[in-house]
N, C-alpha and C positions, 0 to 999 in steps of 0.2 A: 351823089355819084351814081351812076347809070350800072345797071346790072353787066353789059360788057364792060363795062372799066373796073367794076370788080370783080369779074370772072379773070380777065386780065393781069390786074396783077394779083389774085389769086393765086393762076397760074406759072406765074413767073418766078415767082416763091419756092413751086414745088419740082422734087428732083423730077426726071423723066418717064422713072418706072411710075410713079404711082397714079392710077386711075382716079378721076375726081368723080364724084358722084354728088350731080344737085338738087339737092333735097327740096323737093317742091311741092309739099305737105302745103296745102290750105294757098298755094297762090296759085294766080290765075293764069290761062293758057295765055293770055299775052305778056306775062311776065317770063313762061317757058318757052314761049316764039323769039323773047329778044333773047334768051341764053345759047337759043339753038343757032339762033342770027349771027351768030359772035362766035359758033363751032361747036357749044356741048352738044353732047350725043349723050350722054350717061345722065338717067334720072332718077331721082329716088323718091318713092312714095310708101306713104305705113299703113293706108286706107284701101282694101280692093277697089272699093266703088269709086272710092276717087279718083282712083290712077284709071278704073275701067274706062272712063267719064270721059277723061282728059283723051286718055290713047285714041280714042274715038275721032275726035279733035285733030289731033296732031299729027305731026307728015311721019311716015311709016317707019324712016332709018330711027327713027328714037328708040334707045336700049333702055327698057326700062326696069329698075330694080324695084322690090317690094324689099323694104325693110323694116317694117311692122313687123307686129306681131300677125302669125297669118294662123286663121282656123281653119280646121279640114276643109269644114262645108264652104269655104270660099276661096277653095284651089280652082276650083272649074271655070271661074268666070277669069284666069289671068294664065288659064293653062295653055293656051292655043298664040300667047304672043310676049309672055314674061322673058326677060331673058335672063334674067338670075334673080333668086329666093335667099333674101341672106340668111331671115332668123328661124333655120328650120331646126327645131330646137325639142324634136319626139320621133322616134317610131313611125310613131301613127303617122305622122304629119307626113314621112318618109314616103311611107307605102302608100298614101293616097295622091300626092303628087306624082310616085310612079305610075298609078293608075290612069289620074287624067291624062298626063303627057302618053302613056299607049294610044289611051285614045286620040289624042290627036297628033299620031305616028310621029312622036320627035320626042327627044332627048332636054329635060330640062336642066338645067344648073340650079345649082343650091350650097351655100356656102351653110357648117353648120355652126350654132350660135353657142358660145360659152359662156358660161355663167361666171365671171372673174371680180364683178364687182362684190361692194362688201355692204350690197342693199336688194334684201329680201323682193323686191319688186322686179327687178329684172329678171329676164328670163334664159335659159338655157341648162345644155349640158354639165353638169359638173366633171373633172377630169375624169375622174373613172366610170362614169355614163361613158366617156366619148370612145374611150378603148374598147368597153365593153360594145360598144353598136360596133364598130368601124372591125371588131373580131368576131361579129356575131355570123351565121352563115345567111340568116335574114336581111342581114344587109347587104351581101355578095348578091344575093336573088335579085333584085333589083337592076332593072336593066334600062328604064328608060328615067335615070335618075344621073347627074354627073355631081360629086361634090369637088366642089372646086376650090374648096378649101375652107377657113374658117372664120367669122367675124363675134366682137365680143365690143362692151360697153363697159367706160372704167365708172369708178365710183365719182360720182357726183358731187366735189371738193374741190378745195383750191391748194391741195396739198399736191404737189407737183413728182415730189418723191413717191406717193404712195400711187398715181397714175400710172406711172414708168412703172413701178414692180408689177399691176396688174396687166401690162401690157406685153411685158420681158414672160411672164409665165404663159400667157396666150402665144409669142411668139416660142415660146422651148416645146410649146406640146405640137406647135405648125410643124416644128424640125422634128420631133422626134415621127409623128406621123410619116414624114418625108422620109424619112432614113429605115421606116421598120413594116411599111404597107404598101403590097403590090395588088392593088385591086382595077381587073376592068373599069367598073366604077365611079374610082376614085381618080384626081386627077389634082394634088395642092399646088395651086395656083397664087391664089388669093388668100390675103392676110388681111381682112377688111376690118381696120379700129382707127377710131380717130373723128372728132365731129366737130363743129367750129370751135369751142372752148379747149380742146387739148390734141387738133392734127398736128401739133409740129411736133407735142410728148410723142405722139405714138409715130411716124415716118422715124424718130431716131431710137424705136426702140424695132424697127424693124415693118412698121404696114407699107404696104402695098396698091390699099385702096381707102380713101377715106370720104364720108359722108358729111357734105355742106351745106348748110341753107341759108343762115340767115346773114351770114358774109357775104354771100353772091345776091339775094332777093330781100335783102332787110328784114326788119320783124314780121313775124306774122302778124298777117287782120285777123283780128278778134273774130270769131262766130258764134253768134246767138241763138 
């Protein structure tokens, strides 16, 4: 099946709110020319250098998401044309993204990342990190910084009940956010959970946006 025909009925699957985001880690710019051939606009990369590589490449309207894990020292090279930062998941990572984007006079997005699953390797906020930043005055100071809401990763299982609870608790801290935080800054938007093995779990426990890849572009090639 051809990457439009499974963008396609990808697409036809999903309700209208939710943003598709195609995860285009390790394929090639002719594989994200035929996605964009076919209408995506929304890309998702985990690698600076790679997504730097490609954007190089590719025709300008492309919105491109970093959803890796991203380090300070490689905000600068994605700051001048990212358009949303999902796993910004410190402080630090906060205030140096607000640094690059002053410098290059614009306002970046950043969704911030929760730690929901129930494996030591992923990364993010724990709940009370996340109130604790979002009521800090350090985080008000922040001006060229937008969080637009928040994205999280379930536990890596085939248990279907315990994905839904991890995702039902990332969506209660999205609302309670909503209902209790009047910040310039802030803006919750996006509920970004859900990847090819469990987007339909997480759209019925509430996302918004969910992260594709190997459904729309098949397995990945191997790299040696």
């Amino acid at each position: 099946m051809s990457i439009q025909n499974r963008l396609n009925k990808l697409r036809s699957d999903l309700p209208t709110d939710v943003t598709l985001i195609a995860v285009s880690k390790r394929h090639t710019v002719k594989s994200i020319l035929e996605a964009y051939e076919a209408g995506q606009r929304d890309f998702g990369e985990n690698l600076v250098q790679e997504m730097h590589s490609k954007q190089v490449e590719l025709p300008k309207d492309i919105r491109w998401h970093l959803i890796g894990h991203l380090q300070s020292n490689k905000v600068k090279y994605i700051a001048g044309y990212v358009h949303l930062i999902h796993g910004v998941d410190s402080l630090k990572l906060l205030k140096e993204i607000n640094k690059r984007a002053k410098n290059e006079e614009r306002v970046i997005s950043c969704l911030l990342q929760v730690h929901i699953a129930q494996e030591d390797t992923k990364f993010g906020f724990d709940r009370e990190e996340l109130f604790e930043l979002l009521s800090s005055s350090e985080f008000s100071n922040l001006h060229h910084i937008s969080v637009k809401g928040l994205m999280g990763m379930a536990t890596n299982t085939e248990n279907e009940s315990q994905i839904s609870s991890e995702f039902h608790s990332l969506r209660e801290m999205f609302k309670t956010i909503n209902s209790n935080y009047t910040l310039p800054n802030l803006e919750m938007k996006h509920l970004s959970m859900g990847m090819s093995n469990d987007y339909s779990v997480a759209i019925k426990e509430g996302s918004n946006m969910i992260r594709v890849g190997s459904l729309i572009f098949g397995a990945r090639p191997n790299t040696t």
